[in-house]
N, C-alpha and C positions, 0 to 999 in steps of 0.2 A: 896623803895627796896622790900618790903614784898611785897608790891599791881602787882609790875611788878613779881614776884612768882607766886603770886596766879594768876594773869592772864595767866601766861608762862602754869600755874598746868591747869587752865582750858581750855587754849586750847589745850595739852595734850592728856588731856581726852576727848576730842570730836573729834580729829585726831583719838583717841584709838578706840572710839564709832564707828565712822565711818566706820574704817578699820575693826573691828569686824561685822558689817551690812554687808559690803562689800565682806567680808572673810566668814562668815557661811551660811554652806547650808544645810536644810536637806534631805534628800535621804529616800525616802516610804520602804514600806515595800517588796512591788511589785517590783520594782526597783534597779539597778545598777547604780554607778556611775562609769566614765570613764573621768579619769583626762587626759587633754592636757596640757603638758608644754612648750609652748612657738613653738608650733607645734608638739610639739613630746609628744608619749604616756608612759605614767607613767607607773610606773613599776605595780603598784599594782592597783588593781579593788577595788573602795570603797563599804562597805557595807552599809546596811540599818542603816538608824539612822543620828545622828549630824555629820557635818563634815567642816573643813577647807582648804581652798586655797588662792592661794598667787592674792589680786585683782591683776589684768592688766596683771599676768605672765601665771596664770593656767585657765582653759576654762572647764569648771565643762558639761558633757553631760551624763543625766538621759537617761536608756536604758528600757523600758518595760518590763522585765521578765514572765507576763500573757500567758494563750493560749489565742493567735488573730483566731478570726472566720471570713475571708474572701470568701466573695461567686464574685464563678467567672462567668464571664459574659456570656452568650447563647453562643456556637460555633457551627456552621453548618459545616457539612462535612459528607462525602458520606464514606459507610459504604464497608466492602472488599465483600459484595453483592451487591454492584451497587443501596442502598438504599439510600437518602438523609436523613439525620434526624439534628436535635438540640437538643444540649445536654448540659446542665447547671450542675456546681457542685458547691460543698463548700468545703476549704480547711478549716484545724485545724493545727495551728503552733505556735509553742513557740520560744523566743532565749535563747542558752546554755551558748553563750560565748559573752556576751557584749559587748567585747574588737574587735572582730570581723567584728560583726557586727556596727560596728564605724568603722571600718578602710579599712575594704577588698570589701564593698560594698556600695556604695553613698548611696543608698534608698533601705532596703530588702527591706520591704512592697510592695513596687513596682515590685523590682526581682523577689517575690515570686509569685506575679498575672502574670505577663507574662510569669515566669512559668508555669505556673497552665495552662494557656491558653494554650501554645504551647503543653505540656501533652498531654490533654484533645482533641488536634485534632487529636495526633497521635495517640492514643489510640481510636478515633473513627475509623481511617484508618484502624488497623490492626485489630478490631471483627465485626462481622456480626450482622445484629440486633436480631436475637434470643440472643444472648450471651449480645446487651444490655440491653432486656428486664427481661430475667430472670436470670445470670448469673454475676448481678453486684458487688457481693463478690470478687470474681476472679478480676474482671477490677478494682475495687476501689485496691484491694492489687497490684497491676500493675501499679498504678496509683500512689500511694504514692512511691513504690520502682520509678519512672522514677524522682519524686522530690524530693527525698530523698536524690539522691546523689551529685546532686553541690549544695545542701543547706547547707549540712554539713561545708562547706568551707565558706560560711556564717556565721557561729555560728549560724543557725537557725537547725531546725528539725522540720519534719514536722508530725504530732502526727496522722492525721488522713483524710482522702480526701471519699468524698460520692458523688457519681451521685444522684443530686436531681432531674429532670425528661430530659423525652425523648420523643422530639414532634416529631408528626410523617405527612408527608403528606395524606390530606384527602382522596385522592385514595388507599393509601393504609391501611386506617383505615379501611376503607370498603370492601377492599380484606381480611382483617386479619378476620373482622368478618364476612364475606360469610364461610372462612376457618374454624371456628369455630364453626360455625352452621353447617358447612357439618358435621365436624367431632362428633358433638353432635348428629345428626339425623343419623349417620353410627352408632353410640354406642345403642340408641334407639330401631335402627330394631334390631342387635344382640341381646340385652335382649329381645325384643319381641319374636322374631324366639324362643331363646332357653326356654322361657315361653310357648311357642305352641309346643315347642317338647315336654317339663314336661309334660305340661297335656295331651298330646297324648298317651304319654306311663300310665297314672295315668285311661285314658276312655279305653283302651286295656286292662288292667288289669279289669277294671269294668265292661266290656263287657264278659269280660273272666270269671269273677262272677258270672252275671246274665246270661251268657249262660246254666250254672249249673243247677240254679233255674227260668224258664220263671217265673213266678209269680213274683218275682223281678220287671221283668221292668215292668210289670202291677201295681207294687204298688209306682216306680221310675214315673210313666206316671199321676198316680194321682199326685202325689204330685208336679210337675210341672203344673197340673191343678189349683190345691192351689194355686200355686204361681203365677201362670200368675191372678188369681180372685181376690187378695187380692188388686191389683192396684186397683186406682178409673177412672174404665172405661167401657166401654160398649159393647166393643165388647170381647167375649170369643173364644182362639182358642183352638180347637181339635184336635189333631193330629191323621191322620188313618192310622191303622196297614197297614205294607206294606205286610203282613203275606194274609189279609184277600182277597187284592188286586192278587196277587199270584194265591188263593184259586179259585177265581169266573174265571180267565183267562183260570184255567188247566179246572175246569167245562165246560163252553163255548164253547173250544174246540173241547170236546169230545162229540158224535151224541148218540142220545139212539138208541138200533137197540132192534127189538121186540124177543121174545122169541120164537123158534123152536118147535117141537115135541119131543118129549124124544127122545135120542139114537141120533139121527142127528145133524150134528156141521155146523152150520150157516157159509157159507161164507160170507166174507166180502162184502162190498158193489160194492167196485170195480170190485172185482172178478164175481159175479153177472152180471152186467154190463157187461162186456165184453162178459161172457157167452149165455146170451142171442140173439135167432138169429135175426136179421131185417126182416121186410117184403119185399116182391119183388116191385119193381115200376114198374106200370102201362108202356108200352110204347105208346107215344102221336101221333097222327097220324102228316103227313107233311104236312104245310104250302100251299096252293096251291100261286102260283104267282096272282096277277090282273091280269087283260085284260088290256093292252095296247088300249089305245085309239089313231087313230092318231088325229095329232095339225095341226091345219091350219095354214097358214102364216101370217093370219092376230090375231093368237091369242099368247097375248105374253108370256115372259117366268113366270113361278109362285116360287116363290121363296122356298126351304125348308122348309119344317114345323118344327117351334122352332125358338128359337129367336136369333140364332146363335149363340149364346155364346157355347150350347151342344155340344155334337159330334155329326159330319156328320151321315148321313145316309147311309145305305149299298145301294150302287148302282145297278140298275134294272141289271137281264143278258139279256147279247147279244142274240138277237134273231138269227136263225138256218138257214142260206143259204142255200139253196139244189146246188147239184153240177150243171153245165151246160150242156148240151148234145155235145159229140165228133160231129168233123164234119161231118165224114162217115154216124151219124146216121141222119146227118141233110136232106145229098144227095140221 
């Protein structure tokens, strides 16, 4: 009788041992539990630490409470400028409500990436690519507000969404930096120009100095001769007064005329000139005509003298008919 006790006691206690194995669970620290009884959900959310349920009746399901860092996959899509791009981000999300997210949606995890996705294309639809190159503050808070709101219904939240890059096609990499470059060499000549107006107005002033004092730019002209000697080189330049060039043109100009008698004023030269008479010209007696020779028939014609190319020659005059006698004076 005792033996069948003590056998009854120990198997007892290894039914008890068993059910106890079977029946504790612990729950992290990170972690939710969300008891299922018998398909239906418990009234109460387990917390961290040791915990019991009923084996084969209750269905013990740990729930993640961490922020999950999911990065969502490249999405391509054309920009409200007519540009194509891809655009890759990473989502930041935690769950609030365990219970939720066990019963109102098979897989967030999943929910929340093809969230993310679907986002991520409409929000490249509605900005332009300036606004996603530089302007990604704005779109990431746009971003998280468009999955923010049917996550909540989830038990999830979603803590934080970031555009990690933005690829661009190769054509117009290389239009953005032609654009760039333009816009660097239009800033370039402005500082230049407004550096050649300063010192323009700084040599007008210096000019305006040394007009004062000429000795100035005589000692302004050495010391640019300094300076050009000090190089190591061989050839020296001079520069020549435009002063002096001036000087020899107005001399050159002007004729020396010799000096008069006392009391008498020189006229000009022109004036001279005009005043003086010419002498009379000789008149040259007239040409007398040749003799006419006459030509035989057998002597032929002799061509012009010169080699035709000249001008013609003045042609012989006609020789002098006499009249004929009336016929009265014939009879």
């Amino acid at each position: 009788m005792v033996q069948e006790l003590v056998t009854a006691g120990v198997a007892v206690g290894c039914a008890g041992v068993v059910y106890f194995m079977a029946a504790a669970r612990v729950i992290k620290q990170y972690e939710r539990g969300v008891v299922l009884r018998l398909g239906r959900l418990a009234s109460a959310v387990r917390e961290p630490g040791f915990t019991m349920i009923i084996p084969g009746i209750d269905r013990l399901r740990k729930v993640n409470m961490q922020i999950v860092t999911l990065p969502v996959p490249a999405q391509e899509g054309i920009t409200r400028d007519n540009v194509t791009v891809r655009v890759d981000a990473v989502v930041y999300f935690k769950v609030v409500d365990a219970a939720d997210a066990i019963v109102r949606v098979e897989d967030y995890r999943f929910a929340v990436s093809q969230m993310a996705q679907t986002s991520l294309r409409s929000i490249i639809g509605k900005s332009e690519l300036d606004d996603l190159l530089s302007n990604r503050e704005k779109l990431n808070q746009g971003l998280e507000l468009m999955m923010d709101s049917p996550a909540i219904g989830w038990g999830v939240t979603v803590d934080r969404v970031e555009i990690k890059d933005v690829s661009l096609p190769e054509t117009m990499k290389r239009s953005m930096a032609r654009q760039a470059e333009a816009t660097r060499d239009r800033r370039a000549r402005v500082i230049n120009a407004d550096a050649e107006l300063q010192a323009s107005k700084k040599l007008a002033e210096a000019a305006a100095a040394m007009s004062d004092q000429p000795a100035a730019l005589q000692l302004r002209l050495l010391q640019t001769v300094v300076a050009v000697a000090a190089e190591k080189n061989s050839t020296l330049v001079l520069p020549f007064p435009v002063e002096l060039l001036r000087f020899l043109e107005r001399s050159g100009t002007q004729t020396p005329v010799p000096p008069g008698p006392a009391g008498t004023e020189v006229p000009p030269a022109g004036a001279a000139a005009a005043q003086q008479p010419r002498p009379p010209v000789a008149p040259q007696p007239p040409e007398e005509p040749a003799p006419e020779h006459p030509r035989s028939a057998d002597e032929p014609l002799r061509p012009p003298a010169g080699d035709g190319t000249g001008p013609a020659s003045e042609p012989a005059p006609a020789p002098v008919l006499e009249p004929l006698p009336e016929a009265e004076e014939l009879t």
